[in-house]
N, C-alpha and C positions, 0 to 999 in steps of 0.2 A: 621558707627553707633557708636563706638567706642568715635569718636571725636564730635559726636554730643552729646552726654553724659557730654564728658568732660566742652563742652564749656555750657552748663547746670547748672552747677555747679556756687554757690555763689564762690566769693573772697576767701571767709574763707575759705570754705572745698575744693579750689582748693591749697589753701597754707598748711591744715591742708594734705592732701595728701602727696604733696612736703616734707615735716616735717618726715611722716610717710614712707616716701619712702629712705630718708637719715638716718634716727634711725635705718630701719630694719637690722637685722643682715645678712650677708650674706654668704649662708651654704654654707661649702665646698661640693661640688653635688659628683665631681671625686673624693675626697677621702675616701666620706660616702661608693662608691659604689668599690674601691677598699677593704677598709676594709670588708664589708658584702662580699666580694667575698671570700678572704681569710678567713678569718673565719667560714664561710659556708663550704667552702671548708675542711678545718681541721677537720671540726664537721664529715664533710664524711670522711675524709682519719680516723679517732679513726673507726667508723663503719665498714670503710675494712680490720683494723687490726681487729676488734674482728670476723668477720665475717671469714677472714681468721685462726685466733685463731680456730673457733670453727671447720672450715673443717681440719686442719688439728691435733689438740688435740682429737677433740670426733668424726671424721667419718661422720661427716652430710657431704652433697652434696648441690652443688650452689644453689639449691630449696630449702634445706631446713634449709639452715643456716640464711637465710632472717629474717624469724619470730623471732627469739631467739634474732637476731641482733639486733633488735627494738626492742623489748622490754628492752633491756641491755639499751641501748639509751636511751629510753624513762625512764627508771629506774633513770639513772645516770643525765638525767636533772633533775628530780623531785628532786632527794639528791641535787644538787646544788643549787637549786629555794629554796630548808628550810632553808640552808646556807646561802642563800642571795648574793652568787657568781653568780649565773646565774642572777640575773638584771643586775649586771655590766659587764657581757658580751654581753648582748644585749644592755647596753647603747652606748657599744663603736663600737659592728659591727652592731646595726640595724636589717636588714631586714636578713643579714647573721648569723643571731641566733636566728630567726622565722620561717623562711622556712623552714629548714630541721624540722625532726621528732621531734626533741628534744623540738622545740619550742611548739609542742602539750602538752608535757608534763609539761613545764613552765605553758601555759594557765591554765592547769586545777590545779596546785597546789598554781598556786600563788592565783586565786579565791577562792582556798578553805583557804588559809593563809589568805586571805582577811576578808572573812566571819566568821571566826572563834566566832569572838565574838558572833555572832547570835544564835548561839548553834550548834551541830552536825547534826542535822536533818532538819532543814529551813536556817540554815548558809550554814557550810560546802555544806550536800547535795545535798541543792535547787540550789546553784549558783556556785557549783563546776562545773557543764558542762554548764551553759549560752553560753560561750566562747566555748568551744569544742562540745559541744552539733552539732552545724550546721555543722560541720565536719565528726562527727560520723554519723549522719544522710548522708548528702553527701558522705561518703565511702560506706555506707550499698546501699545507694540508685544506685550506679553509680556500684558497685562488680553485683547486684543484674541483672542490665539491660545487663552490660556486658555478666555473665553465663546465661543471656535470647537468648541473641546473639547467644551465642557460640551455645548455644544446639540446637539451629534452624539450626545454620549454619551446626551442625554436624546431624543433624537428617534430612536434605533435604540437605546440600551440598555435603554429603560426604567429609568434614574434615578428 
């Protein structure tokens, strides 16, 4: 199908192809995806020092040192994202500085850096969660079905 397509195709936009096929640039795939590894990865290794920080400074336990841990994260990207240090960590590792938590955090400040101009109330507020918004919704929505699970499973499984 492929090649009946091709052979479709005028002179011009077979040679304009050919053109656009030798201009394009060609991304480095294996090093994009070393890099976002290693830097994803670091963004986790800070989160198990502060996580370990807090079990062993202030007494929280493996459960409940999670929560504090994120938000410390999520804290500490948003101060980078108004500095303007967190673009340039995500320019250079990618997807390895979106995935983890931090990258929630990016989203929602950089929209609101964005909007600013708009005013605080239809700038900031309206299109601060555009971006995170389907997130927050997909966490609430997916914690939600889950404790629907659980309590069935424990109220007829005997969990």
């Amino acid at each position: 199908m492929a090649n009946n397509k091709k052979k479709n195709l005028t002179p011009v936009q077979q040679e304009y192809q050919k053109l656009q096929k030798e201009k394009e640039t060609k991304r480095p795939i294996f090093i994009n995806c070393v890099k976002a590894f290693f830097v994803g990865g670091f963004i986790c290794l800070i989160g198990q020092f502060i996580q370990m920080f807090m079990i062993y400074q202030f007494d929280f336990t493996d459960q409940t040192a999670g929560n504090p841990t994120v938000a410390i994260l999520i804290f500490i990207s948003m101060l980078l994202t108004g500095f303007g240090v967190y673009e340039r960590i995500g320019q250079f590792a990618g997807a390895g500085s979106a995935v983890p938590v931090t990258g929630f955090g990016n989203a929602v400040v950089s929209a609101a850096i964005e909007h600013r101009s708009e005013g605080f109330v239809l700038g900031v507020g309206g299109n601060m969660f555009k971006l995170a918004g389907s997130v927050i919704v997909f966490g609430v929505f997916s914690a939600f079905v889950i404790a629907l699970i659980k309590t069935i499973l424990i109220k007829w499984g005997g969990l």
